[in-house]
N, CA, C and O atoms as CSV, one atom per row, in Angstrom:
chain,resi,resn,atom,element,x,y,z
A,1,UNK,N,N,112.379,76.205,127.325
A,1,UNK,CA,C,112.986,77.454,126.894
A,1,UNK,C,C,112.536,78.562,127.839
A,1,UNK,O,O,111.396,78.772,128.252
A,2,UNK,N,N,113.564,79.171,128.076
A,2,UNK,CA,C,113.193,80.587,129.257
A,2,UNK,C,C,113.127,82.049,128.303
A,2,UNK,O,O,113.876,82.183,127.335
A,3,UNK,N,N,112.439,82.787,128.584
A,3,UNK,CA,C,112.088,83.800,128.397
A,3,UNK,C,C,113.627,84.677,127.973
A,3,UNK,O,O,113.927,85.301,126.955
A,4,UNK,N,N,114.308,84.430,129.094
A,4,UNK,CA,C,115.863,84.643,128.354
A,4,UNK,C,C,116.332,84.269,127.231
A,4,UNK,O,O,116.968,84.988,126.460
A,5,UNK,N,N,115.933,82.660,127.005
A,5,UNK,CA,C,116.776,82.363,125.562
A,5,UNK,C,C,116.029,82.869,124.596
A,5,UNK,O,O,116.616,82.920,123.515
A,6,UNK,N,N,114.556,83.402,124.605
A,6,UNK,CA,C,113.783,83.627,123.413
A,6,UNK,C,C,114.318,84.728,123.128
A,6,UNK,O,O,114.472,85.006,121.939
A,7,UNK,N,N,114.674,85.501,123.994
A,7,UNK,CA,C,115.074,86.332,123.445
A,7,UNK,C,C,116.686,87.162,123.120
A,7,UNK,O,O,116.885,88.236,122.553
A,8,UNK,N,N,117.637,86.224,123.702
A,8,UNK,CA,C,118.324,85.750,122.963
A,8,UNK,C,C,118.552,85.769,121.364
A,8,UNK,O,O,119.312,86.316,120.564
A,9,UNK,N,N,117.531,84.918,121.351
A,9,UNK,CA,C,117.225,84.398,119.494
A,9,UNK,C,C,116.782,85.226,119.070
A,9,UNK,O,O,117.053,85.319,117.873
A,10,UNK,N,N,116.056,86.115,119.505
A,10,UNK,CA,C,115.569,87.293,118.905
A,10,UNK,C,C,116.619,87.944,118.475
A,10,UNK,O,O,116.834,87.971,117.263
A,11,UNK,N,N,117.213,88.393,119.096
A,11,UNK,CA,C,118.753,89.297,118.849
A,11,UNK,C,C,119.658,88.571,118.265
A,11,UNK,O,O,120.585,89.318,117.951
A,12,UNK,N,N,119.832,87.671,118.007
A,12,UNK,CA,C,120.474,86.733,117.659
A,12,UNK,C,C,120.171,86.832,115.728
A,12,UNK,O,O,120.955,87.060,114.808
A,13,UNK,N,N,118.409,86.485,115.751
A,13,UNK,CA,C,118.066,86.448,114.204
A,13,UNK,C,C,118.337,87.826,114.016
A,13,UNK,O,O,118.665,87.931,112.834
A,14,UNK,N,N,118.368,88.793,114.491
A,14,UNK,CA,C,118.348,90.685,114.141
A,14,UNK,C,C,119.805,90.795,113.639
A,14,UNK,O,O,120.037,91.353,112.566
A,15,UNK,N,N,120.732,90.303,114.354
A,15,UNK,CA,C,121.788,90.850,114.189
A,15,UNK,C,C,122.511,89.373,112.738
A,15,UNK,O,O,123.627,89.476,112.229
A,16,UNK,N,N,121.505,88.190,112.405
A,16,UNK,CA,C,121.938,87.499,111.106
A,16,UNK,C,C,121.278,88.533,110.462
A,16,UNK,O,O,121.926,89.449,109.953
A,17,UNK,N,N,120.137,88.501,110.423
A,17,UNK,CA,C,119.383,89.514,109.229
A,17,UNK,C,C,120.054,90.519,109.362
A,17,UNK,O,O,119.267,91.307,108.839
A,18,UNK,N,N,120.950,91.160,109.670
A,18,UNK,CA,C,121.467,92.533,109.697
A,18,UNK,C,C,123.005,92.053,108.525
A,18,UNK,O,O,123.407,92.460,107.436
A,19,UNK,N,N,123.387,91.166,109.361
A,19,UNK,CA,C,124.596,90.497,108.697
A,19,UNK,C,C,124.400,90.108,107.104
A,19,UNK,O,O,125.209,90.126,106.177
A,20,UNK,N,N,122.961,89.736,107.159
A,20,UNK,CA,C,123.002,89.438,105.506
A,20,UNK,C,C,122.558,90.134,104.645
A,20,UNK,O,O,122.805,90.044,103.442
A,21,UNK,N,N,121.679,91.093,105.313
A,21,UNK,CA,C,121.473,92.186,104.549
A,21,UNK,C,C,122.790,93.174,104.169
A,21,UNK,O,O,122.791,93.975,103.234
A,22,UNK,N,N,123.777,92.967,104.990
A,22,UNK,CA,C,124.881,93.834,104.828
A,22,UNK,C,C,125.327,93.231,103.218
A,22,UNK,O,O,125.347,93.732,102.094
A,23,UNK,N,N,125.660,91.887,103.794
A,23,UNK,CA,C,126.152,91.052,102.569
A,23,UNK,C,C,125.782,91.189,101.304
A,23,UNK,O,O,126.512,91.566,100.388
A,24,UNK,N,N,124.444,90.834,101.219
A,24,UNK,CA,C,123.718,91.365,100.168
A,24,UNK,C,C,123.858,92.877,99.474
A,24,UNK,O,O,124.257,93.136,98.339
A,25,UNK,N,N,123.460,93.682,100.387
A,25,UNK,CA,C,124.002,95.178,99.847
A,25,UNK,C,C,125.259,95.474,99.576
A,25,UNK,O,O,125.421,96.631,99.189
A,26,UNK,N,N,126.315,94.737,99.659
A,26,UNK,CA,C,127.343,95.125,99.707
A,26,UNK,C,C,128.371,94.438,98.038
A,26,UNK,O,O,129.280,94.987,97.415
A,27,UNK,N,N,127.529,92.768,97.759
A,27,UNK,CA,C,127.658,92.364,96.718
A,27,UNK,C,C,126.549,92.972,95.748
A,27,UNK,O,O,126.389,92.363,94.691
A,28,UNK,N,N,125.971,93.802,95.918
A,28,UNK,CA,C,125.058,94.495,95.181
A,28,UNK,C,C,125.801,95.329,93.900
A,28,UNK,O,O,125.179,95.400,92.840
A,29,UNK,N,N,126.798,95.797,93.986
A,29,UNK,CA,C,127.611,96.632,94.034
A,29,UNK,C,C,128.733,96.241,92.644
A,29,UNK,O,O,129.089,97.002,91.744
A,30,UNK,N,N,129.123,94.741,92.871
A,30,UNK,CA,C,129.369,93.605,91.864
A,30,UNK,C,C,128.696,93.532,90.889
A,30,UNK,O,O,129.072,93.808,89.750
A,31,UNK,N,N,127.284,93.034,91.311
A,31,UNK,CA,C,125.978,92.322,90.394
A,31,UNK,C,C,125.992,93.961,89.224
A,31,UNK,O,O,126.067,93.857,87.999
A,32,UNK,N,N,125.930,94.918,89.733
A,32,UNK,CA,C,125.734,96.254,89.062
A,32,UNK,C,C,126.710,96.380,87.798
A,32,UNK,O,O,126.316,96.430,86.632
A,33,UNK,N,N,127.831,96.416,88.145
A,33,UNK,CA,C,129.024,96.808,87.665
A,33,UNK,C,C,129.292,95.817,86.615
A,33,UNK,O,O,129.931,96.364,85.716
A,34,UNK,N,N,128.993,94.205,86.291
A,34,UNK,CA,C,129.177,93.329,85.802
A,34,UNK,C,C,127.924,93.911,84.670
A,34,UNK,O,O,128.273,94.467,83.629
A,35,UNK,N,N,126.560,93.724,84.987
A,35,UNK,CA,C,125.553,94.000,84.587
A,35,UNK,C,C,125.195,95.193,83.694
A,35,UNK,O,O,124.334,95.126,82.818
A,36,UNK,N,N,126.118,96.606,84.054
A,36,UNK,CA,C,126.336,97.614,83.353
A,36,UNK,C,C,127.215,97.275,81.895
A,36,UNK,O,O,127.307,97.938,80.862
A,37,UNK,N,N,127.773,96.038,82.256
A,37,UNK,CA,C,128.891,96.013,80.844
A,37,UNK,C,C,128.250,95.030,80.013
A,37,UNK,O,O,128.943,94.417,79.201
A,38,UNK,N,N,126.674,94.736,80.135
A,38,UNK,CA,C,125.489,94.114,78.956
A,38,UNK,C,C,124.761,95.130,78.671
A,38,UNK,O,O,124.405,95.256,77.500
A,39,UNK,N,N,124.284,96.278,79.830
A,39,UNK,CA,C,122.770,96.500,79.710
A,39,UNK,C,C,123.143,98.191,79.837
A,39,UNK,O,O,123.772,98.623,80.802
A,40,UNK,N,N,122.624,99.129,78.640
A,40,UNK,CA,C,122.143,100.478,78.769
A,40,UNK,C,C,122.194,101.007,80.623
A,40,UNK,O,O,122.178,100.019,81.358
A,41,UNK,N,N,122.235,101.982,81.169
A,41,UNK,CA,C,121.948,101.918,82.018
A,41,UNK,C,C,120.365,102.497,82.577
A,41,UNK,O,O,119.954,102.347,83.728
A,42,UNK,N,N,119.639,103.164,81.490
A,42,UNK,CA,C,118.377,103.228,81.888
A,42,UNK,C,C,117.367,101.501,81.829
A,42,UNK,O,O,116.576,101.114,82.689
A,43,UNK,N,N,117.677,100.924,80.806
A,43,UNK,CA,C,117.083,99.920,80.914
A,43,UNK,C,C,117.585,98.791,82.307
A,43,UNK,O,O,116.780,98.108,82.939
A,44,UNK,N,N,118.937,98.821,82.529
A,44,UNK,CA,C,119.061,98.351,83.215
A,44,UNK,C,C,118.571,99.051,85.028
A,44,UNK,O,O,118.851,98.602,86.140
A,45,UNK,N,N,117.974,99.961,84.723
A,45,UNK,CA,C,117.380,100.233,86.292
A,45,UNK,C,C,116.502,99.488,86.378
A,45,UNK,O,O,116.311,98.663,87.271
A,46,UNK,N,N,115.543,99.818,84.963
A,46,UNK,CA,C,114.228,99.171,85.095
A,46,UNK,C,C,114.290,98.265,85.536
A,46,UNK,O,O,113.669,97.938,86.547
A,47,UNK,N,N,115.147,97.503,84.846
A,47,UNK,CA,C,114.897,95.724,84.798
A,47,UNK,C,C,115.373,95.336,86.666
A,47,UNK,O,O,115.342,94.273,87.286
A,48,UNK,N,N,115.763,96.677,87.067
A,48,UNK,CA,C,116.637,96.457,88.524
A,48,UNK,C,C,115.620,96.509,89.304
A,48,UNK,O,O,115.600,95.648,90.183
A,49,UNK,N,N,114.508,97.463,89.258
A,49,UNK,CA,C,113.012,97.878,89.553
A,49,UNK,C,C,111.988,97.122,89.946
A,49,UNK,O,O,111.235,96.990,90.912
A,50,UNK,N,N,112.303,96.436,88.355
A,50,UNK,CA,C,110.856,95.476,88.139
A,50,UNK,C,C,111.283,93.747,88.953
A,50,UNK,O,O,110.526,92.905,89.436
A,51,UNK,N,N,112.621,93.760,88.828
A,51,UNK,CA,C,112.824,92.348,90.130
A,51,UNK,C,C,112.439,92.929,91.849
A,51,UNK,O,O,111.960,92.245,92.755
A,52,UNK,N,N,112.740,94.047,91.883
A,52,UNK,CA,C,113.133,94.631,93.118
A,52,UNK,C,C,111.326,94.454,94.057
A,52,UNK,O,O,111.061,94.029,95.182
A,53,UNK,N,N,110.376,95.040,92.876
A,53,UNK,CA,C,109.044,95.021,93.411
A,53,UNK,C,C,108.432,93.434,93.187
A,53,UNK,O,O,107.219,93.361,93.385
A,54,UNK,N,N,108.946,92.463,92.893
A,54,UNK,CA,C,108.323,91.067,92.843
A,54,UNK,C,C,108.030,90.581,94.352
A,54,UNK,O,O,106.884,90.471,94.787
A,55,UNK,N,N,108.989,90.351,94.974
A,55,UNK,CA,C,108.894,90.187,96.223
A,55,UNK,C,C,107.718,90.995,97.096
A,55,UNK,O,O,106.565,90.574,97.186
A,56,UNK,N,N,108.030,91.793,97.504
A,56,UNK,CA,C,106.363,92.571,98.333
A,56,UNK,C,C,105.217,92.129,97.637
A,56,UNK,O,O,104.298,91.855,98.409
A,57,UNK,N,N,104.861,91.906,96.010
A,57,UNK,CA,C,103.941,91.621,95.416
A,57,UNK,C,C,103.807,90.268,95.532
A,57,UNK,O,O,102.794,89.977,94.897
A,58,UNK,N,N,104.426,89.018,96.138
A,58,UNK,CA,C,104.495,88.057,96.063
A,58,UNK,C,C,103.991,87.786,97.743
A,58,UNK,O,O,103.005,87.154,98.124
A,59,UNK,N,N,105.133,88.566,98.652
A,59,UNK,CA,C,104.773,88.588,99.989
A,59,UNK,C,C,103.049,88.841,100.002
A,59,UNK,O,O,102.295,88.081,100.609
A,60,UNK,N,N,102.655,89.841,99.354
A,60,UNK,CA,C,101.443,90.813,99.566
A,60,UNK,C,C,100.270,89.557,99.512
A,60,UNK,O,O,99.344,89.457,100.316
A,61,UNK,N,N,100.526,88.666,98.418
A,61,UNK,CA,C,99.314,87.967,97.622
A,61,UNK,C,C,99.244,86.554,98.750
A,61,UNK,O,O,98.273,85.904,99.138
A,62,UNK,N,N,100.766,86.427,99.066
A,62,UNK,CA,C,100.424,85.222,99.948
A,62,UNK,C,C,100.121,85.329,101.431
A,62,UNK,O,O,99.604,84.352,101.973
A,63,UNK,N,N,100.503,86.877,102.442
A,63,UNK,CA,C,100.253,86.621,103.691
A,63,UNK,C,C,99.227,87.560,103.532
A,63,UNK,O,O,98.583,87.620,104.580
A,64,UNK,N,N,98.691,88.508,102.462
A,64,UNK,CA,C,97.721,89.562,103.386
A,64,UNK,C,C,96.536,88.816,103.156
A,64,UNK,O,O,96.359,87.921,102.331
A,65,UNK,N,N,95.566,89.401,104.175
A,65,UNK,CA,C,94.554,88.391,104.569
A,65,UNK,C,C,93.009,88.544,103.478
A,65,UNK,O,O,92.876,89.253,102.480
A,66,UNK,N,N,92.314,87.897,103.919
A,66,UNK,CA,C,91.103,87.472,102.669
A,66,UNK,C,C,90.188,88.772,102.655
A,66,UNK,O,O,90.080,89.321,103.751
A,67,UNK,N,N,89.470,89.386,101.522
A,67,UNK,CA,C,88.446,90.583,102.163
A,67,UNK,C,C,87.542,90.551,103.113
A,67,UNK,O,O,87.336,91.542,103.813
A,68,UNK,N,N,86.728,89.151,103.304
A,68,UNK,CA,C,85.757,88.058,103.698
A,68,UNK,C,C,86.159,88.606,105.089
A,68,UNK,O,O,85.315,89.082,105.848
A,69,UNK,N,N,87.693,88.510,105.453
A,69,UNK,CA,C,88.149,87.975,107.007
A,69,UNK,C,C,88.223,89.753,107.472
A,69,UNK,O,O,88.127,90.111,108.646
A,70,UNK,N,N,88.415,90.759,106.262
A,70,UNK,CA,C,88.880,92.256,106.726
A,70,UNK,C,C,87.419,93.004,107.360
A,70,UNK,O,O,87.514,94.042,108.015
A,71,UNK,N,N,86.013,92.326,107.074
A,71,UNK,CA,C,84.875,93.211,107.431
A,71,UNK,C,C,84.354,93.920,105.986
A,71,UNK,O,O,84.649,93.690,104.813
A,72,UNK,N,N,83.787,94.522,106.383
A,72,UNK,CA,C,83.068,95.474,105.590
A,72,UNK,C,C,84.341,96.767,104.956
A,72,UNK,O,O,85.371,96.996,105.590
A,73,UNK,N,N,83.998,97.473,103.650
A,73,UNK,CA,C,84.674,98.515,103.376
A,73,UNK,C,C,84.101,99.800,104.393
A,73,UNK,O,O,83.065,99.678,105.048
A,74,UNK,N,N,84.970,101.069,104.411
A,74,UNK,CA,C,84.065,102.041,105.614
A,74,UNK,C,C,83.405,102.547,104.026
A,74,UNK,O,O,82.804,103.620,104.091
A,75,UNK,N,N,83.436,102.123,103.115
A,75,UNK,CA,C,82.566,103.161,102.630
A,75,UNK,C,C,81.362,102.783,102.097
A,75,UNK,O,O,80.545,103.523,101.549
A,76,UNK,N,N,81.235,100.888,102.387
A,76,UNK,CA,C,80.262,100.028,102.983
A,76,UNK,C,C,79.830,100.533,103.768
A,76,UNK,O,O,78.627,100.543,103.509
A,77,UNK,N,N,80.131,101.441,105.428
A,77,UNK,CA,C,79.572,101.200,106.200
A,77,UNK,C,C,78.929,102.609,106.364
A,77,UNK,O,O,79.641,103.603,106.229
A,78,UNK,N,N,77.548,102.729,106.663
A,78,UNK,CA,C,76.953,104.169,107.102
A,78,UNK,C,C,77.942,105.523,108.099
A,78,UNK,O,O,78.445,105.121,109.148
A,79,UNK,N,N,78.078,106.456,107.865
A,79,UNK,CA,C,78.990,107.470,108.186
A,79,UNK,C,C,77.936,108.256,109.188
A,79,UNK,O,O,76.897,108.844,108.888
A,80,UNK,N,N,78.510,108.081,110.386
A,80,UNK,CA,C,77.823,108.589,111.712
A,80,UNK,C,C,78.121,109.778,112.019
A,80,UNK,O,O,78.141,110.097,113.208
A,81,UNK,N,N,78.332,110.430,111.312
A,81,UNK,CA,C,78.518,112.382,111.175
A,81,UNK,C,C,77.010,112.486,110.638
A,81,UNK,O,O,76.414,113.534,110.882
A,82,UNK,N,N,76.318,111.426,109.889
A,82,UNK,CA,C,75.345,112.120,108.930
A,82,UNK,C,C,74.163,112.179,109.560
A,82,UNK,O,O,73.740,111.194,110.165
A,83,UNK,N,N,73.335,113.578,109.490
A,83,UNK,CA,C,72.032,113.458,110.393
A,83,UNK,C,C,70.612,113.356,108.985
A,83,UNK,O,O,69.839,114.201,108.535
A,84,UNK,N,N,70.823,111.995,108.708
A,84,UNK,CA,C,69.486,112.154,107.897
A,84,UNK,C,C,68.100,111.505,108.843
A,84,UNK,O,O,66.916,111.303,108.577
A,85,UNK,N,N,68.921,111.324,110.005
A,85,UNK,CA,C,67.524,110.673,110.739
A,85,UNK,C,C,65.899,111.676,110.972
A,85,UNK,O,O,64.923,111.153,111.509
């Protein structure tokens, strides 16, 4: 593979992910309108809300990394402004 085709594919996956995100946002629109003719429409934000934040909270738990691997907290670590020496 040459440096050309990688990137290629790069632009290539940008402009699917663009394509399906369109898709998606665009049948969004459906899912709503169907969904309004069960659900209140304040409850139905929520419930629009509370799916909407699963994902990042799901992303969050499985790729962000261990505390172990992040170091120390800074508020673990001594603050070098301070002159108690």
């Amino acid at each position: 593979m040459t440096p050309g085709d990688a990137d290629r594919r790069a632009r290539d996956l940008g402009v699917l992910a663009l394509a399906l995100l369109a898709l998606i946002w665009g049948y969004n629109w459906v899912v709503m309108k169907v969904g309004l003719d069960y659900v209140r429409p304040l409850p139905f934000a929520a419930l629009r809300t509370s799916l909407g934040v699963l994902p990042p909270l799901i992303a969050r738990a499985r790729f962000a990394p261990d505390r172990d691997e992040m170091g120390p907290r800074r508020s673990d670590e001594e603050d070098p402004r301070s002159d108690d020496e």
